[in-house]
N, C-alpha and C positions, 0 to 999 in steps of 0.2 A: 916367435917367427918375426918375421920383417913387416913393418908398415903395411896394411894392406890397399896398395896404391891402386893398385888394378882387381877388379874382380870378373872373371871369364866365366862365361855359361855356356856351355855346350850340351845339346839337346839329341836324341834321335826319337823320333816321331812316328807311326805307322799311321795311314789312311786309308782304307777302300771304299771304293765306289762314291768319288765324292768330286766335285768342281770349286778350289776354296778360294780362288783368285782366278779374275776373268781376266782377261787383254779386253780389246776396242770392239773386239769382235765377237766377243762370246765366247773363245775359247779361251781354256787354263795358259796361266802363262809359262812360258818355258827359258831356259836357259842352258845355251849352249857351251859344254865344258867335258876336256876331255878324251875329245873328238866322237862326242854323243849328245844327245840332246834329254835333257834332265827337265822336270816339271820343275814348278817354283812357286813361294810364294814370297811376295813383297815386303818390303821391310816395313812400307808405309801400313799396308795391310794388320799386320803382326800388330805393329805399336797402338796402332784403331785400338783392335779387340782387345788389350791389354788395357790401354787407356778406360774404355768403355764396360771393363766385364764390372759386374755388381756382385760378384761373389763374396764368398767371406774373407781373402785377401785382395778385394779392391780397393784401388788406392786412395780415394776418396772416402776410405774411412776411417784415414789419419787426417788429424785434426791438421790442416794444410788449404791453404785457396785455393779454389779451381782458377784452370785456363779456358779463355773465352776466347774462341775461333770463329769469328762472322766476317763479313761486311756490313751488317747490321749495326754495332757496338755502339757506334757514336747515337744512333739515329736512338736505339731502343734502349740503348743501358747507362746513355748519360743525357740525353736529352727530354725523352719519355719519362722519366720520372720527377725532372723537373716541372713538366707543363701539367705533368700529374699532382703534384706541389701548390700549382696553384701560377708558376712561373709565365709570362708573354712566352708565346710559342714564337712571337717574331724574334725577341732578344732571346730568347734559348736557342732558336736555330743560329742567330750572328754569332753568337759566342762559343757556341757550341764548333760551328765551322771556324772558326779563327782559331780554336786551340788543338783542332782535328787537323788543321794545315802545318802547326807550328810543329807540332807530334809527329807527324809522318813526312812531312818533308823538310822543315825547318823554314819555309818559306809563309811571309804573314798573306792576307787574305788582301786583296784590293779595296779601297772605297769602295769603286764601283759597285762591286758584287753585292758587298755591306749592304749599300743602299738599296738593291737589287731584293734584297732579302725582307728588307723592313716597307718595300711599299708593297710586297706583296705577290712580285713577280717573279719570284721564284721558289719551288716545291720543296717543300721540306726535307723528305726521300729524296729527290736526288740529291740533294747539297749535302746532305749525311752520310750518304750508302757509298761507304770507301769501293773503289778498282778490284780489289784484291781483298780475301781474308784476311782479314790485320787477327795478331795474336797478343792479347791481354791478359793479363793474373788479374784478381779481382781486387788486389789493394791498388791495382792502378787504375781501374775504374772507377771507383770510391773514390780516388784522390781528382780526379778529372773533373768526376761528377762537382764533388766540393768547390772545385775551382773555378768553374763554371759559376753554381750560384753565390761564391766571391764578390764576382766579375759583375754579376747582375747586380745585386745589391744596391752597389752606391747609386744605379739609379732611380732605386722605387721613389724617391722624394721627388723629382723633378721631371719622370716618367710613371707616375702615379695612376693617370687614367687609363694604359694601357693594363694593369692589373685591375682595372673595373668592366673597359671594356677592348677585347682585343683586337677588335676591328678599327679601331681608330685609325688615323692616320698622322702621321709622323712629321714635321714640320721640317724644313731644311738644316734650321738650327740644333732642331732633336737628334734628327738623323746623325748628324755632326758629332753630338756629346756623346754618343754613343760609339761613334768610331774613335771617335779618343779616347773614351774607356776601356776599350778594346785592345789599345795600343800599350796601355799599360800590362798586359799580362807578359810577364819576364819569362825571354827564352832562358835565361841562365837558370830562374828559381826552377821553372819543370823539369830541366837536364838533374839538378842536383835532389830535388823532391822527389825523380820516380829513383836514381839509382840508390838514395836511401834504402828504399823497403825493402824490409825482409819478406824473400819470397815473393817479390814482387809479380813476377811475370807468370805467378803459380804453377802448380807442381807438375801439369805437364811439360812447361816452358823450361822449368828448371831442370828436366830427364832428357829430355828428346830436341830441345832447343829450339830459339826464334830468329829468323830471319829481320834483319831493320835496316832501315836504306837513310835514317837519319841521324843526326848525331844525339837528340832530345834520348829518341826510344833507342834504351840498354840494347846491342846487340846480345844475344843469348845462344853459348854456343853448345852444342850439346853433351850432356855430361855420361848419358846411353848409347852406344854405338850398336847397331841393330844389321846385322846382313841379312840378308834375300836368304831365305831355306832355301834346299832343294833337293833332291830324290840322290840318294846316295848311289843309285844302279841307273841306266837308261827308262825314260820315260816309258809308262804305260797306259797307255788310254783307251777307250771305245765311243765310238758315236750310239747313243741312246736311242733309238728311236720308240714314240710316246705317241698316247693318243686321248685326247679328253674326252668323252662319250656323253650325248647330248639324250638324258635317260629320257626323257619325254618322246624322243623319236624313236628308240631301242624299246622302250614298252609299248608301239603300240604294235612291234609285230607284223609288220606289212611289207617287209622284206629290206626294209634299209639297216645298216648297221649301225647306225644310233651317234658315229662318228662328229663330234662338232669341230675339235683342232686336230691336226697333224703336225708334229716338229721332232728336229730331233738335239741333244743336249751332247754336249764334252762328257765324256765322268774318264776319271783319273784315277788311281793308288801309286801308294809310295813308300816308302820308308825314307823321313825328310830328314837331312843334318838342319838344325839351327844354329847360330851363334850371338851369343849379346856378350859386350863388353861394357863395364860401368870405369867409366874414371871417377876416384874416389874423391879425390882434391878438390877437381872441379862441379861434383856433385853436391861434395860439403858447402862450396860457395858458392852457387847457386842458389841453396836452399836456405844459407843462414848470410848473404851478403856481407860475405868478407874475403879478403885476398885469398888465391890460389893459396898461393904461399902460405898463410896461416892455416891452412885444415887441420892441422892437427894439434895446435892450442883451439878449435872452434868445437861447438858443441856439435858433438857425430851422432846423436840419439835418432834423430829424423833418417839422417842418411842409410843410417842401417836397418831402421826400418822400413825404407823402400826399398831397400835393396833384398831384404829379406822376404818381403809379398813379391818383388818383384821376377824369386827364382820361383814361388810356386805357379806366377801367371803364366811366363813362358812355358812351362810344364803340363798345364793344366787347360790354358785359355783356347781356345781353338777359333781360327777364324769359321763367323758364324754363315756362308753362304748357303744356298741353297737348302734350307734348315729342313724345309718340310718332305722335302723329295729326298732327302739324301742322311738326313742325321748325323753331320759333320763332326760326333763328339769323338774326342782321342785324347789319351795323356799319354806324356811322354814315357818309352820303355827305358831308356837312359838319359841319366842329367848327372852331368862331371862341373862340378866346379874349382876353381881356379883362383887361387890367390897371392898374389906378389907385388913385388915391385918393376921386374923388369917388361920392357915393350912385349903388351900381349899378339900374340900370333894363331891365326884360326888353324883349326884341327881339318879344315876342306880338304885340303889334298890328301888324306888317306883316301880321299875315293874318288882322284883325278884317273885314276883308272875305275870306267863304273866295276862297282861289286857286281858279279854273279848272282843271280835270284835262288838257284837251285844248289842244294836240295834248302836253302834256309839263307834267307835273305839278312834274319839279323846278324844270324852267326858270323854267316861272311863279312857282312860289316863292323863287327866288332873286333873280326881277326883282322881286318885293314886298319881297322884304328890302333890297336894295341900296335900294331906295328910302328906305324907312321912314329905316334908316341914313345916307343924306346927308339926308333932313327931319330929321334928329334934331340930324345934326353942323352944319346951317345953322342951326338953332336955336340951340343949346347949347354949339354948339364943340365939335371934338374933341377929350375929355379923356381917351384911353384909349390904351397902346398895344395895338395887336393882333397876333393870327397869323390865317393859317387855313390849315384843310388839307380840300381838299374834292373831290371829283370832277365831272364835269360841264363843262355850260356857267358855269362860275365867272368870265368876263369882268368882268361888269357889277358882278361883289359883290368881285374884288379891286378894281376901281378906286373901289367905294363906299368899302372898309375903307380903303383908301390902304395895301396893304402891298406891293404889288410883285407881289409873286407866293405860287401857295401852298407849302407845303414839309411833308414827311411828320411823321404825328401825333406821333412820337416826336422829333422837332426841337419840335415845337408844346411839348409837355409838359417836355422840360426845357430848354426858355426860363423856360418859367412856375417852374419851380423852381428856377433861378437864380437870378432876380425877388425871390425870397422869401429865400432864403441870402442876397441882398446881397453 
């Protein structure tokens, strides 16, 4: 077969009696298409509980850096373990915010502030605690942290008492040697030191991608493209209504109903389409930091083995809301995967007319899919090879896919990671 440039994962889902994604308000959120209105869950949602499942294809248990998503980072993962070290918390914090300024915005730090920081008058937590969640792989923290006690070093000799005693205070002239050590850390060396590492911006930065507003921090674009599920027929929902019962007043029998809350909850079912697309190129180079263009002289081992845990999470991982009232667990009743080189295209519109519930919600939806998929392939030609592994009435959608027959999800997945090894 042809390179596999694109890998497509298309999913159908079954839920009942469940609430898997709130809005602002407490209720599921929905999505209008169609000329109906569909339940939905988030894509941000999906990648969470993907990101975060601990199962046995969680992706944290290939040998890979995590990504670190705070406001915290500078304060707790490069400057705390410095003053834990043994480091001035005054010059861990100055140097610490000078290359936290250089990093995120490319602009350096003021004297003023400098001075600001070493006589005392200013808090640690704020001067660390970025605006926004900044996202780091952990070889760029390790390298920050390094840089940092660098930076510090050349002045234990001649800032020596501050490592005896930290309260000291800091003399004009000190102040001074230290903002000009300060001024030696090279914006070029950290532009070129973080786009080195491999896997720098770690393995969730490298799937799902990082946002950066400086030229220092790699932008990271995402090599996972994840859509919004949603109920392949018209929304169905009920309002819940609940009651907590306050047993202490319900035992003692004197005529109250023992009632302590009243409320009432969304609950939702569905039959959800999912879709994920991986681009393979730029996943390869994300993961092994080298040109788009080179992926396929680059080593694919990693690539396909995320790609390969990452068809049974979408499959399997379910967003975890509601857990104790509701038992949100589902795995998918079909999963089609998809392998080519040409522009991938989502399978959604089989159900821009919602499918009919009755008398079998999957059926009908399977017979909207097979369809959609040979109007697609009499049009277009089929340029993809496939799998599927699905339950049900799956007649009508293997002879759409043209694969024969289906075969268990763990054959499905490492086909596709084959695919990608070459």
């Amino acid at each position: 077969m042809k390179k596999a440039k694109f890998v497509q994962i298309h999913t159908l889902t079954s839920y009942p009696a469940v609430l898997l994604n709130r809005d602002d308000a407490g209720f599921a959120k929905r999505l209008p298409f169609g000329g109906v209105t569909r339940t939905r869950i988030s894509s941000q949602c999906l990648k969470y509980h993907w990101r975060h499942n601990d199962g046995e294809n969680a992706l944290y248990q290939l040998d890979v850096p995590h990504t670190v998503r705070s406001r915290q980072t500078f304060r707790q993962l490069v400057a705390q373990p410095l003053i834990n070290d043994g480091y001035p918390a005054k010059l861990v914090t100055c140097t610490v915010n000078s290359i936290k300024e250089l990093v995120l915005s490319g602009k350096s730090v003021s004297g003023t502030e400098h001075e600001k920081i070493l006589q005392g008058k200013v808090d640690m937590d704020s001067v660390l605690k970025t605006s926004q969640v900044t996202i780091f792989g952990e070889p760029e923290v390790r390298y920050l942290r390094q840089l940092s006690a660098d930076t510090i070093n050349p002045l234990r000799q001649e800032l020596s008492f501050l490592w005896e005693n930290q309260e000291a205070e800091l003399s004009k002239e000190q102040i001074n040697l230290v903002i000009d050590t300060l001024k030696k850390v090279s914006e070029k060396e950290l532009k070129k030191n973080l786009k080195g590492m491999r896997v720098a911006t770690g393995l969730d930065a490298a799937m799902f991608g990082r946002m950066a507003t400086s030229d220092i921090l790699a932008r990271g674009d995402a090599a996972i493209h994840v859509a919004h599920a949603f109920t392949t027929h018209a929304e169905e929902s009920e309002s819940d209504y609940f009651s907590a019962i306050d047993e202490l007043v319900a035992s003692m029998g004197e005529g109250e109903l023992g009632s302590g809350h009243i409320n009432t909850n969304e609950l939702t079912s569905g039959l959800f389409y999912g879709y994920v697309v991986v681009d393979v190129p730029l996943l390869v180079s994300n993961l092994e930091a080298c040109g788009r263009k080179d992926w396929t002289t680059a080593d694919r081992t990693l690539a396909a083995n995320v790609v390969e845990r990452l068809i049974h999470l979408v499959s399997t991982a379910s967003p975890g809301a509601k857990l104790g009232s509701t038992a949100p667990y589902s795995r998918s009743e079909c999963v089609i995967v998809e392998i080519g080189t040409s522009q991938p295209r989502t399978l959604a519109n089989a159900f821009r007319k919602p499918v009919d519930k009755q008398p079998d919600v999957l059926a009908n939806t399977y017979a909207a899919l097979a369809k959609h998929i040979r109007d697609l392939d009499s049009m277009y030609g089929k340029e993809e090879e496939r799998r599927l592994s699905a339950i049900g009435p799956v007649e009508q959608l293997i002879d759409a896919l043209q694969v024969g027959n289906t075969i268990p999800l763990t054959e499905t997945a490492s086909w596709a990671a084959a695919q990608i090894r070459g």
